[in-house]
C-alpha positions in Angstrom: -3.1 -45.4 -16.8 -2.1 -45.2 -20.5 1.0 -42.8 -20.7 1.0 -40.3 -23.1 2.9 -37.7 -24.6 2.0 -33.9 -24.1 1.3 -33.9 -28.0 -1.1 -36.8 -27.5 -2.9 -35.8 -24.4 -3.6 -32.1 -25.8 -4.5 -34.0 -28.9 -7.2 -36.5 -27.4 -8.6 -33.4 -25.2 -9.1 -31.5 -28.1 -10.8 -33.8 -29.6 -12.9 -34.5 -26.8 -13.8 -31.1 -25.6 -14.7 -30.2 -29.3 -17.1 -33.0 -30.0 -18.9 -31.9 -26.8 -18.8 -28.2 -27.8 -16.4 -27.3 -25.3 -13.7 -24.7 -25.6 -10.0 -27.2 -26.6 -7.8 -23.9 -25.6 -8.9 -24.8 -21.8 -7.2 -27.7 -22.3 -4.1 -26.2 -23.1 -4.8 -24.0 -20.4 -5.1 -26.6 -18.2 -2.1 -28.4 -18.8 0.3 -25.2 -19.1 -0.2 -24.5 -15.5 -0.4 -28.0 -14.1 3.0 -29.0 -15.5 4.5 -25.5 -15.1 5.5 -25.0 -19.3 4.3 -21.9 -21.4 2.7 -22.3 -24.7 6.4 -22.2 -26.4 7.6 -24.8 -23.9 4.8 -26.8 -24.1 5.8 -27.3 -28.1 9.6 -27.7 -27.1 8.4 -30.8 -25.1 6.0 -32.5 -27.4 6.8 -35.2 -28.1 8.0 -36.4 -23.8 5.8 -38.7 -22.0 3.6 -36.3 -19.5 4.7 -37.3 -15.4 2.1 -39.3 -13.9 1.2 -37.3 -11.2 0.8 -34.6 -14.1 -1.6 -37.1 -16.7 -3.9 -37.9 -13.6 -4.6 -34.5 -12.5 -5.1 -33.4 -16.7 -7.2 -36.5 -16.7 -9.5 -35.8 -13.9 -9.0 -32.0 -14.7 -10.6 -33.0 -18.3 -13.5 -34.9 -17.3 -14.6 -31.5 -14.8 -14.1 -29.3 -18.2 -16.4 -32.1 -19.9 -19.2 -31.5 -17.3 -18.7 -27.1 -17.8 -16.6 -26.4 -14.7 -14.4 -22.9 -15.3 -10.4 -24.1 -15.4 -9.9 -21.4 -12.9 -12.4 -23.7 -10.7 -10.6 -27.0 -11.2 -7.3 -25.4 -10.5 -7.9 -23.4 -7.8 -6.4 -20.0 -9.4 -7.0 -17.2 -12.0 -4.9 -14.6 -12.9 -5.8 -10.9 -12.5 -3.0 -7.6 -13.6 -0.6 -10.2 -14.1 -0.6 -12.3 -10.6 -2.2 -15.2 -9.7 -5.3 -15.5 -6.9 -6.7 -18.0 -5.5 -10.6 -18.4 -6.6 -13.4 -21.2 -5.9 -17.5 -21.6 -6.2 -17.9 -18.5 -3.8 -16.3 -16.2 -5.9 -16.4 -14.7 -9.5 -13.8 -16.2 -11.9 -12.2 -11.9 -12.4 -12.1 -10.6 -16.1 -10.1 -8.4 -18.2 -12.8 -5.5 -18.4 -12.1 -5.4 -14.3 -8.8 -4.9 -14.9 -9.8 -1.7 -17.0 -11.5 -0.5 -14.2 -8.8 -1.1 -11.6 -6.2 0.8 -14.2 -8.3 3.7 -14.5 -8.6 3.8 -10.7 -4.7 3.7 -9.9 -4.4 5.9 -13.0 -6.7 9.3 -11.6 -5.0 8.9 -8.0 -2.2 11.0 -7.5 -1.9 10.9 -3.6 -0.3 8.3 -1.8 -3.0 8.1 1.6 -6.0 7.5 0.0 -9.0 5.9 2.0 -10.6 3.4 -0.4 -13.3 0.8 -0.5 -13.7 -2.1 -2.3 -17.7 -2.9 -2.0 -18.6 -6.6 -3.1 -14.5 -7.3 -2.9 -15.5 -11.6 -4.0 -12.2 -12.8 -4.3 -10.0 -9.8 -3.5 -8.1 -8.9 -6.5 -9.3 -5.3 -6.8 -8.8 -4.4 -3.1 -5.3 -6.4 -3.2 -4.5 -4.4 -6.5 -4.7 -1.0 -5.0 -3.2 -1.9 -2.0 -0.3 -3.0 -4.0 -0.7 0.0 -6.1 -1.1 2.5 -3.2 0.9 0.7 0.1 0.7 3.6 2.1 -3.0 3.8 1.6 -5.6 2.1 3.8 -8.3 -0.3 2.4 -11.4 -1.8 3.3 -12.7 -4.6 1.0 -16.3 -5.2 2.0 -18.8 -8.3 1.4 -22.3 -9.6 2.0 -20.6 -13.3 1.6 -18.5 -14.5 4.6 -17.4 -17.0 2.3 -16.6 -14.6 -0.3 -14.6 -12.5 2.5 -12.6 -15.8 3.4 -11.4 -16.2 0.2 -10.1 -13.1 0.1 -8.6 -12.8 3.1 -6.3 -15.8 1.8 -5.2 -13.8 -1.1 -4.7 -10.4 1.1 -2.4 -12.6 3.1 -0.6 -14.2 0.6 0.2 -10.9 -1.2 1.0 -9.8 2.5 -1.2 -6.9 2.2 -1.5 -5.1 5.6 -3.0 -2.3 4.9 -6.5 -3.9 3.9 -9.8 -4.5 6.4 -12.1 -7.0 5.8 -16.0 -6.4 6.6 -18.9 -8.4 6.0 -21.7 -5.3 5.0 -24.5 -5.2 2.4 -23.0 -1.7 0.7 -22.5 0.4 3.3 -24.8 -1.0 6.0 -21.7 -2.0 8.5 -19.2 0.5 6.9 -20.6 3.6 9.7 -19.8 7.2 8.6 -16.2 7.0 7.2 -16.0 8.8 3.6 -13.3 7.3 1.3 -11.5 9.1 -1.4 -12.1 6.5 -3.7 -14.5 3.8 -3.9 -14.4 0.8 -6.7 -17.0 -2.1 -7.1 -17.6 -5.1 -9.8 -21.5 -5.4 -8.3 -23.9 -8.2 -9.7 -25.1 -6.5 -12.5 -26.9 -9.0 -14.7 -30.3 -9.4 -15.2 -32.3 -12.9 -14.0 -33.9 -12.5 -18.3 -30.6 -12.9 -19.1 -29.9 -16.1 -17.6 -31.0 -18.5 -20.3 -28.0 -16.6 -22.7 -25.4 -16.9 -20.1 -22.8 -20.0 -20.8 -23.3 -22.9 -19.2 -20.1 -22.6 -16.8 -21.5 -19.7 -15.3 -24.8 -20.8 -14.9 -23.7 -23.6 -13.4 -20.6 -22.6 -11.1 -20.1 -18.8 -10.4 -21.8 -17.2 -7.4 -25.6 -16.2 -8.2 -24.6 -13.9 -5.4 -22.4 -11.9 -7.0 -24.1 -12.1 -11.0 -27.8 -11.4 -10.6 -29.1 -7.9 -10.0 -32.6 -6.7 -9.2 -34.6 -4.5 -10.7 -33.0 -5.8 -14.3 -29.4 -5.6 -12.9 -29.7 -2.1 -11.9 -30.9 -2.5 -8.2 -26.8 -2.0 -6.7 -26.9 1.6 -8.8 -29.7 2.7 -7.4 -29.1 1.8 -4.1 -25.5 3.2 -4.6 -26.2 6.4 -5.8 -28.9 7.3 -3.3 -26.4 7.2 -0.6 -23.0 7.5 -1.8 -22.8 11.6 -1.1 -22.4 10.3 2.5 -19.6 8.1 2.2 -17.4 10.0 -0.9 -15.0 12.3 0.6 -14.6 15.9 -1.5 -13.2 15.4 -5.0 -13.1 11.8 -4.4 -14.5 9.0 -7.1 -16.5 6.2 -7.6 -16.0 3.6 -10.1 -18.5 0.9 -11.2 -18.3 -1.8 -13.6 -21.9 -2.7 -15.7 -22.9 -5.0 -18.2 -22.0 -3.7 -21.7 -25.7 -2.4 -22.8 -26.4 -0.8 -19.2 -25.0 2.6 -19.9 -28.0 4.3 -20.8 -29.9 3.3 -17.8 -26.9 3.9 -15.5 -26.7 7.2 -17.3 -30.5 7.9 -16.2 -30.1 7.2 -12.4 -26.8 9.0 -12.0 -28.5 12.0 -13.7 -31.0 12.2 -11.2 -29.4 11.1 -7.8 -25.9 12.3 -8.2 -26.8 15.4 -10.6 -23.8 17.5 -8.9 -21.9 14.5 -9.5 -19.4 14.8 -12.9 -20.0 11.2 -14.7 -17.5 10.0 -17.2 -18.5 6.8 -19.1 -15.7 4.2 -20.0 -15.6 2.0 -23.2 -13.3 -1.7 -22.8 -10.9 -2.8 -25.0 -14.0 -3.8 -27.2 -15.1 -0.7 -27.5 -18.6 -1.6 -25.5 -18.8 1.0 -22.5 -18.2 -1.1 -19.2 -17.5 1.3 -16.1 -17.7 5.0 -14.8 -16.1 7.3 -12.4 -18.5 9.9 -11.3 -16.5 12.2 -9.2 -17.6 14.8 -6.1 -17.3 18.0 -7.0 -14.8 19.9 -3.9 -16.7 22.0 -2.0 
């Protein structure tokens, strides 16, 4: 194996991952976690031959990035609010606008014994967020994947979160008649017409599961807001995440099955509107 310097091997990736129309900053990526230096120490150390053990996992690491495999994929890990979850093929790779979401959520809630459900939980991060954010609270992260739920259940336990329940359930369908004073879901929202668009590393890795919607990526919203008034305690909220030219639609079915519902439409931080919170009115 040809030893290079951490200069070099970012260098030759570069290189490589350009010439293939690849994204280089994965590289960089890549290597600032496997050998444990940030971007400033990464520049510090230049010019020192990478460790072995180091160059062959970059190497192999590389080659994955060539073929469209996420980095969060080949390493095992993404990073969501700042701490680091484990992810794989069975899950979605979680995004910033979730992190929006997940804000806004910890943001409304006042109280500290809140009931909340996290419905199509994937890897965990937003049920394991509001545990963290609300201890005291109690938390059930639901899932039609088994596989999904296993991954999360990792990342519940390494964040030693007691206070969340995991259940396999298609929405509510194993959830009985428990109402929750808050309830949060990223659901697939993306339409099968839109596949074709989609970057190849999704396409190729990331759960269909979890990213295609029926009914052009609106079939979870319907379903949801048929039956939610039977699972949302009074005053509580619901908070969805949709694709970023959705809101009009979303606006439509939320007008007619959750008309004594108030809806409040949230823009991201690039200024496309991405989630709600449609709260119950108190009785």
């Amino acid at each position: 194996m040809e030893r290079l310097s951490y200069s070099n091997a970012l260098n030759r990736a570069f290189l490589m991952l350009k010439e293939s129309d690849k994204f280089p900053e994965d590289a960089e990526y890549l290597m600032e976690e496997l050998s444990g230096f940030n971007y400033t120490q990464l520049q510090i150390h230049r010019n020192e031959l990478v460790p072995d053990d180091i160059q062959e996992q970059f190497d192999n690491g590389l080659k994955r990035l060539l073929h469209d495999e996420p980095v969060q994929y080949i390493l095992g890990s993404a990073y969501f609010m700042g701490r680091k979850f484990l992810v794989d093929q069975n899950v979605l790779i979680p995004r910033q606008e979730t992190e929006e979401m997940v804000d806004q959520a910890i943001n409304d809630n006042n109280r500290k014994d809140l009931q909340i459900l996290d419905i199509g939980t994937g890897s965990g991060v937003i049920a394991i967020s509001l545990a963290l954010a609300f201890p005291e609270s109690q938390i059930i992260a639901s899932d039609i994947s088994e596989a999904a739920l296993r991954v999360a259940s990792k990342n519940a336990n390494i964040f030693q979160c007691a206070n969340i329940s995991f259940v396999q359930s298609d929405l509510f369908d194993n959830l009985g008649d428990q109402k929750f004073d808050v309830i949060v879901s990223n659901p697939p929202y993306i339409a099968g017409s839109e596949k074709d668009v989609m970057d190849d590393s999704v396409k190729k890795y990331e759960p269909d599961l979890a990213l295609y919607g029926e009914n052009e990526g609106l079939e979870i919203y319907q379903r949801i807001s048929k039956v939610v008034d039977d699972h949302l305690a009074d005053g509580g909220n619901l908070y969805m995440e949709f694709g970023y030219h959705q809101k009009n639609q979303i606006q439509q079915i939320f007008g007619k099955n959750m008309s004594q519902y108030v809806v409040k439409f949230y823009k991201d931080i690039s200024g496309n509107y991405r989630y709600l919170k449609a709260q119950r009115k108190k009785v």
